[in-house]
N, C-alpha and C positions, 0 to 999 in steps of 0.2 A: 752319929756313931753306929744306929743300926743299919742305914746305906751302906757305910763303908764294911761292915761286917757280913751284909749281903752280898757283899759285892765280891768280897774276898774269896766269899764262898762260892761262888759264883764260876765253876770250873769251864762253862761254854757260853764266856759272856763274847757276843762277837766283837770280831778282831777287824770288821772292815764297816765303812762307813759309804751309804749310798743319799747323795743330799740332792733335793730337787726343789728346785725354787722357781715358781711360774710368776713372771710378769704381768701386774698390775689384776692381781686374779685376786676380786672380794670374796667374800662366803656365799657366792652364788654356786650352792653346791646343794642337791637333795639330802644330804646330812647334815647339814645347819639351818635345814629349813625350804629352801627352793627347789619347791616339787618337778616345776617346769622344765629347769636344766637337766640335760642328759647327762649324766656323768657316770658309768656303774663301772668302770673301772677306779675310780675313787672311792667310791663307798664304797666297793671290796675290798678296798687298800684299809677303809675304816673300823671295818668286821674283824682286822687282824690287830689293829692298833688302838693307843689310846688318841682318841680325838679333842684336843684342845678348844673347850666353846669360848673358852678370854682369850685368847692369842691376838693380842695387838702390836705392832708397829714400833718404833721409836722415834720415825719421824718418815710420812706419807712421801716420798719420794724416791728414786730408784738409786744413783749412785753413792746418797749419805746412808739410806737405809742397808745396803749392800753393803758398804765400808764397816755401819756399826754390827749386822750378823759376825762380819768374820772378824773382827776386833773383839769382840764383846765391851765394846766402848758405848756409851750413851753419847752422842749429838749434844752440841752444845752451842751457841754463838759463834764459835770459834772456830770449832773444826764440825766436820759429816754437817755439812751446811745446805746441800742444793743436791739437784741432778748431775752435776758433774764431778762430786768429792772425786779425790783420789785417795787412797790410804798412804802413799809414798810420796804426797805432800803435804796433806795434813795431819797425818799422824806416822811419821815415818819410822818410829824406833817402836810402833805397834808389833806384838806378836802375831800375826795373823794362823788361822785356825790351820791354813796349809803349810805356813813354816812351821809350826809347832809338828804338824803330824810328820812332814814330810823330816825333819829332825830326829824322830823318832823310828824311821824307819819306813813310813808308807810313802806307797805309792801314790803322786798327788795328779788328779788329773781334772782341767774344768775344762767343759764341753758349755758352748752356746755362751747363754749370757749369765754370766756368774757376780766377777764385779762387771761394773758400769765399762769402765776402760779395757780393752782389752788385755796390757801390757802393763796395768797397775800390777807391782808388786809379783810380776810376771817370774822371776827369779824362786820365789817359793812355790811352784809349778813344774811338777817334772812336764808335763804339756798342757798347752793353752790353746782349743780346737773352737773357732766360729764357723762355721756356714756360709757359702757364701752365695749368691744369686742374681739372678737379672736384674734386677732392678735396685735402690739402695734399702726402700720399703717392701720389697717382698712383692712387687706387685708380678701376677702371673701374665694377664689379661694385656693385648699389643697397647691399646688404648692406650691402657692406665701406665702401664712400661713409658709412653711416649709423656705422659702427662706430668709423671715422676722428675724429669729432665727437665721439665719448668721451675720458674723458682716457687718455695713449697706454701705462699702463703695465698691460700684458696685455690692451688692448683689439683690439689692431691686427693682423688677421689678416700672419701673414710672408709670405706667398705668394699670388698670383693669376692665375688662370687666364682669359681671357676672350676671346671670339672677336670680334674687333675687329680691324680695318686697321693696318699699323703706327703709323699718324699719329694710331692714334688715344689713344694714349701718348706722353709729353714727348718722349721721345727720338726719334720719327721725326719729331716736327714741329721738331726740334732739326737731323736730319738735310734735311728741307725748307728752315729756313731758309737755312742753310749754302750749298746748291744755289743757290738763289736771291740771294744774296749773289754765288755763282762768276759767278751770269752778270752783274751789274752790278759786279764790280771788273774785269772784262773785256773792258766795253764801257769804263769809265773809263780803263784805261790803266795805271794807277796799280802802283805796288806796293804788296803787301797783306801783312800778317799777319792771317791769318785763323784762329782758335784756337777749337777745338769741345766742348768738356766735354758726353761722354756721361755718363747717368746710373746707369743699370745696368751692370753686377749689381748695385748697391748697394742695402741690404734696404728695402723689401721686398721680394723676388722676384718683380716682376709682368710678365708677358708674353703677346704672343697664343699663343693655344691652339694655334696652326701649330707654332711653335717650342718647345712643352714635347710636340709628337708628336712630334719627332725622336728623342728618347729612350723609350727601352724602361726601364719604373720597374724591375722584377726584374734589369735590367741592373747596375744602379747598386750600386757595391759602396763599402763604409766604408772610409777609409783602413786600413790596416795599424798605423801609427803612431798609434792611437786612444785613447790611455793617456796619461799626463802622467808625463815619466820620473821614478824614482825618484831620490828626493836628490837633487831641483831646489830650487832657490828659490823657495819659494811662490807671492811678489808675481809669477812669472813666468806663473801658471796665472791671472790675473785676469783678466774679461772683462765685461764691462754690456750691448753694445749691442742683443744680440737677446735677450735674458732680459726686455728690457720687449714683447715680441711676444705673441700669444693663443698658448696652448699649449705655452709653456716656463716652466718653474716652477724656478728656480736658485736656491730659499730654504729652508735648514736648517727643522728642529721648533721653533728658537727664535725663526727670522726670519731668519739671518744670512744674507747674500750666499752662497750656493757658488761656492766656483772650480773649473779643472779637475780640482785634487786630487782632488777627490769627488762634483762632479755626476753624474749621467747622465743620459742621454736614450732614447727610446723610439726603435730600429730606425726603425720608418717612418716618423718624424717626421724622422728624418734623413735616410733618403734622399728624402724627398720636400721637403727642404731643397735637397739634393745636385741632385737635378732641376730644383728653381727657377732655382739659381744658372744650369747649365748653361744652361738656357731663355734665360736673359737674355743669358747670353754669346751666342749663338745671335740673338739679336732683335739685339743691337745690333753682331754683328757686321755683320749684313744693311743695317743704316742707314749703316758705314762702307764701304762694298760701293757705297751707292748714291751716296755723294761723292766715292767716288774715280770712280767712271763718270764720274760727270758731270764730273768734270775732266779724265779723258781726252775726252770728247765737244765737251767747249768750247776744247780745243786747249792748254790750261794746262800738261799735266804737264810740259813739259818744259822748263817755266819756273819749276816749282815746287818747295820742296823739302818732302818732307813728312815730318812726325816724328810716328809713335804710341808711346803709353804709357801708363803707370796711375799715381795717385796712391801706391798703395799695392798688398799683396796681400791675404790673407782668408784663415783657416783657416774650413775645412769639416771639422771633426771633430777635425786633426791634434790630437795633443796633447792632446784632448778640449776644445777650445778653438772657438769662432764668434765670430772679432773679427782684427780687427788689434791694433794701438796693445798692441804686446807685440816682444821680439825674437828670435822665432824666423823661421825660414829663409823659409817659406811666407807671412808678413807681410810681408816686406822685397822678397823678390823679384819684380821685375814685368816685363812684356814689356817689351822697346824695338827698335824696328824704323825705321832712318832712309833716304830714299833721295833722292839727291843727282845729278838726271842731269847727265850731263857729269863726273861728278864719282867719285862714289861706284861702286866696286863693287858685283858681288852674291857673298850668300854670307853665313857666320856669324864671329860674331865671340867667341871668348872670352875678350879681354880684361877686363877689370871697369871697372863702368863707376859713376857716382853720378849723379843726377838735378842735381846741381850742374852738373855735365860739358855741358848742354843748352845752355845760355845764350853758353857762349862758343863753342860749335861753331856757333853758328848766325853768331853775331858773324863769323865767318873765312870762312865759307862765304858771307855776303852784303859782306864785305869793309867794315867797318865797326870804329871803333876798340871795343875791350874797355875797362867801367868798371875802375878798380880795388878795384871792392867784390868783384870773382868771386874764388871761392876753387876753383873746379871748375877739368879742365884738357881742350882741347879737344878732338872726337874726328875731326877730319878726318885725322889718320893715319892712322886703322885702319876711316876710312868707303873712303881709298884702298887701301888694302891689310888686310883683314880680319886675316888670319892674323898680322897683328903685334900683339903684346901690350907696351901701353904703362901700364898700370896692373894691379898684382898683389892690390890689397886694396883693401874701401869702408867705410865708418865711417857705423852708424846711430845713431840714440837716439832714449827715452822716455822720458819725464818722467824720473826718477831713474838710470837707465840708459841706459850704453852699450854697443853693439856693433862687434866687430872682424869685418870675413869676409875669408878669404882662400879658394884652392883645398882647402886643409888642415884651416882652423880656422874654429869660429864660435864666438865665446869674446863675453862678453856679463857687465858686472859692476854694480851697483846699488851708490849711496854717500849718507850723508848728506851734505846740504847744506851743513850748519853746519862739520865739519868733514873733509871728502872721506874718511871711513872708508870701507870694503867693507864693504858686511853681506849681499851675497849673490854669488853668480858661478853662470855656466855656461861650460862647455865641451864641445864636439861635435866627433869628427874626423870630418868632414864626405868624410874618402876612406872610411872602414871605415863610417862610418856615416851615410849618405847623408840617410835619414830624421830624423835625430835622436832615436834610442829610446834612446838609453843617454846621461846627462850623465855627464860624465869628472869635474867640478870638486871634488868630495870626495875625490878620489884624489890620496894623495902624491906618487906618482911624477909628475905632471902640474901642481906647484907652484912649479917652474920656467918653463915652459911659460907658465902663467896671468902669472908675472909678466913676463916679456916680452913678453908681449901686452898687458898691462896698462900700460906701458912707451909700445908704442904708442898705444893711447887716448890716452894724456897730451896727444900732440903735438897732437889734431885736437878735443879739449873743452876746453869751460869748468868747473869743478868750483866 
């Protein structure tokens, strides 16, 4: 009741919405921690907003996680299943967040990569703008252009270096259009949702040569938690997506897939993995850098409210792992930074938060009714007052598994379908053991524990 009586009150609450969602971007960021990364157009974006330190996922993947943002639907077995969801076949009578606004009067525009499919749900879109380029990976370089054309498994260099302008890569002409949109929903008048899907870090790691000097390659050091803990569940160490790259080889003497049980990788392939990602965090921080100028420079901000975040996060070595779409801590965790002038403090937030949680905070904040398909719960309490803690725990999953996080626990258990057995669990106390090097879930003493947690799951899947 006091939200809504703020909010009432609330005579310059803004009337347009700027959403920016970067691909496969962890909290590799100097404000949750990683000094190393260059970002400072982010963390000035942080200075202005509340920064979400729980902001997890609802399922480590790019086209289900994308479907459940703009639904505010949770993933279930059933539907937002994989990298390919679509929301207009598996959830087709969904309200999605652009038909709701665009119903209401705004103007709906998704630039880059928004949902997964381009033409998913395309109709509640006044326009639908991608990028497009030489090659079908972004690659700059003749080489890598000619290698592209091969077929993609072990042909495709993972990383690229090239001294080229930022535009001259999707993502800064992604960040151009965006610009050029601020300045014709400005002159219209109009309210707008204007929604950005960046594409990097997502692999391949390609970036101008400017931003892979920021780093110092002898700087670059391997996670610590580099090992896949003992007496884990196997299916937990499973990974595909960069093993089809040139120069990674993740196949036994007989052919079999390796997982992280038992793969390894060459040092300097790693860090020179480790340097890609950062490079790219770096290039596109730069491009979010230059959208927000430009909306301070056309007078918007303070009409606007803006939300950044990731699809997902990415291991870079942890666990001996290079993927998401798995449920460790490093997958699920991703930045969220929202700022709300008029509104919103500044400051952090350690509340927990789910990607569900987006859809209806935006709903309250533009004053607009909530469908009843949202299952998220909204965050304008604690965008007013950070330090309050209105949710203690987030609930993710993948394919066969679910996860529980709380401050305490990451507890995470895999079941058959046919008939909801357990055939595998983890468990992390995530106070003693921050990294996740030791699974607790073979230990008696902690069999209590798992079933109360397990307990919880129940309430928020489908089995």
């Amino acid at each position: 009741m006091l939200v809504g009586l703020q909010l009432a009150a609330q005579e310059d609450t803004p009337k347009n919405v700027l959403f920016i969602i970067v691909d496969d971007l962890r909290t590799a960021l100097p404000t949750y921690g990683n000094s190393q990364v260059v970002a400072p157009n982010i963390t000035a974006l942080s200075r202005r907003a509340v920064q979400f330190n729980n902001s997890f996922v609802n399922i480590p993947t790019c086209g289900a996680s994308r479907a459940s943002i703009l639904t505010g639907i949770r993933p279930t077995r059933d539907y937002y299943k994989n990298y390919k969801t679509r929301i207009d076949d598996d959830y087709p009578d969904a309200i999605t967040l652009s038909e709701l606004l665009q119903s209401n009067g705004y103007t709906t525009i998704s630039n880059g990569k928004v949902s997964h499919h381009r033409d998913d749900k395309e109709e509640t879109w006044d326009e639908v703008w991608r990028p497009n380029s030489v090659s079908t990976k972004d690659y700059l370089l003749p080489e890598n252009i000619a290698a592209n054309k091969l077929p993609h498994e072990n042909n495709h260099p993972p990383v690229e270096k090239a001294a080229v302008s930022d535009d001259m890569y999707k993502d800064g002409k992604i960040a151009n259009k965006t610009i050029e949109d601020l300045k014709k929903l400005k002159q219209s008048g109009k309210p707008f949702f204007l929604a950005t899907g960046f594409l990097k870090p997502h692999l391949p790691f390609n970036a101008p040569t400017k931003y892979w000097e920021y780093y110092n390659r002898d700087d670059i050091k391997l996670p610590v938690n580099n090992k896949f803990p003992e007496k884990t569940f196997e299916q937990a160490g499973r990974w595909y997506e960069l093993v089809k790259y040139k120069g990674i080889r993740a196949e036994g003497e007989t052919g079999q897939r390796l997982s992280a049980v038992d793969f390894t990788m060459d040092t300097a392939m790693a860090k020179e993995l480790i340097h890609g990602y950062y490079a790219c965090v770096s290039y596109v921080d730069a491009q979010i850098g230059k959208v927000l100028q430009a909306l301070d420079d056309l007078g918007l901000s303070e009409d606007t409210m803006v939300i950044f975040t990731s699809d997902h996060g990415f291991s870079l070595m942890e666990h001996n792992r290079w993927s998401k779409h798995n449920l460790f801590k490093v997958e699920n965790h991703v930045p969220l930074m929202i700022r709300v002038p008029g509104l919103s403090a500044v400051g952090a937030s350690n509340s927990f938060v789910e990607h569900i949680d987006l859809y209806p905070t935006i709903c309250d904040v533009l004053g607009i009714e909530k469908p009843q398909q949202l299952e998220g719960r909204s965050l304008v309490e604690n965008l007013i007052t950070p330090a309050l803690i209105t949710k203690s725990n987030t609930y993710s999953r993948y394919t066969n598994g679910d996860l529980y996080v709380s401050d305490k626990y990451f507890y995470s258990e895999w079941k058959y379908r046919e008939n909801g057995n357990i055939i595998g669990r983890m468990l992390f106390d995530i106070e003693e053991d921050p990294l996740q090097m030791k699974n607790l879930s073979h230990l008696e003493a902690f069999k209590a524990v798992m079933d109360s947690l397990s307990n919880n799951l129940k309430q928020k899947t489908i089995f």
